[in-house]
N, C-alpha and C positions, 0 to 999 in steps of 0.2 A: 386079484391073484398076486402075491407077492413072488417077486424076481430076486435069483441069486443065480450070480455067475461062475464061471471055471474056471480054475485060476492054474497053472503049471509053471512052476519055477523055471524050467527047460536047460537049458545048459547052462546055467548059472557060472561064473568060477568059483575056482574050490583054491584050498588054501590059501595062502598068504592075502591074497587078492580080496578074500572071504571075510570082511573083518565085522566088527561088532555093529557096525553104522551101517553096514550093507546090509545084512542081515534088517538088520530094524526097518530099514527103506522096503524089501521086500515083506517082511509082515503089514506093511500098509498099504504095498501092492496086491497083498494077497487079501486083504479085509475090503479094499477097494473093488478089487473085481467081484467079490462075492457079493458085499451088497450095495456096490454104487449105483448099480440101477436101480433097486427100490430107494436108496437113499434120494436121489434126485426124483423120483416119482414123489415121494414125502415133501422132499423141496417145495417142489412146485408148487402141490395142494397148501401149501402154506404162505403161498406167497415169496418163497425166499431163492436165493439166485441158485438156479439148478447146474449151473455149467459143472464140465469136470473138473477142471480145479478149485472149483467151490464144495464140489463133492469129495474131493480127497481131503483140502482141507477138514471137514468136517471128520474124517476118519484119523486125521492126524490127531485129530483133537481126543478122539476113543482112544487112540495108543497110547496116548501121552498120560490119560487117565489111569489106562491098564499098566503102565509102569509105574506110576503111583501108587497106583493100590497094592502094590506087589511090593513095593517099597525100592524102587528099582529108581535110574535118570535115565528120559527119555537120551536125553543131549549125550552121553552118554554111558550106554549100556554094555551091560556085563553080558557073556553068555548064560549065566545059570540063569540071569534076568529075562536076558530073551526065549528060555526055553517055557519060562513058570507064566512072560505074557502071552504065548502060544495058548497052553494051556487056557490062560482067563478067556483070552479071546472065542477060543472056542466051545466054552462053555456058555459063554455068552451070548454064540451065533444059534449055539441049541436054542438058550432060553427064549431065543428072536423065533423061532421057528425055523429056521433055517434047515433042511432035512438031513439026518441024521448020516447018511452015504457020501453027501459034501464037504460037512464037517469032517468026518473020518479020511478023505480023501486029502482034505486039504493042511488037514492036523499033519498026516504020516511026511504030506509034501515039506512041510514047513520039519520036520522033524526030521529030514535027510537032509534038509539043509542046514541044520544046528549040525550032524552028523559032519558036515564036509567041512566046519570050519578048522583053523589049522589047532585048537587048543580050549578046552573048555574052562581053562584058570584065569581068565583074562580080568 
């Protein structure tokens, strides 16, 4: 049975405080909690080090990917950048299987949080 978790931004701060690197820290908060339990259950059966910061790192690794292929820098990111690896990500959680209610859930969460930063020209 594959595992995918709940992730809620929850009172985040919003403007100034809100900047581009926060934002990207939380899209790997939010890919972390959706699949770093399956991701560590995969760990394991493979032999490899399941702990959580081994599991994040591994997700670091998908973000840093999804800003690539977006043509975006991880190190750093723009907003339109961070809005379009939202998007890859979660097209990509689809094609994992990940259920279609989570995704939606966690796409709209990650998308009020683009919403609340102070400027999308960055």
């Amino acid at each position: 049975m594959r595992l995918y978790g709940p992730w809620d931004p929850g009172s985040e701060p919003a403007g100034e405080t809100l900047t581009p690197k926060a934002v990207r820290d939380m899209i790997v908060d939010c890919f972390t909690a959706t699949h770093g339990e399956q991701f560590s259950e995969d760990r394991t059966e493979l032999g490899m080090d399941a702990r959580p910061d081994a599991v994040r790192e591994s997700v670091v690794g998908i973000v840093r990917l999804a800003f690539r292929q977006i043509g975006g820098d991880f190190d750093n990111p723009r907003a339109a950048d961070l809005a379009r690896v939202v998007n890859l990500l979660a097209e990509r959680s689809l094609s994992w299987g990940v259920p279609q209610e989570t995704v939606f859930e966690h796409h709209c969460s990650m998308t009020r949080v683009l919403g609340r930063m102070p400027t999308l020209e960055n």
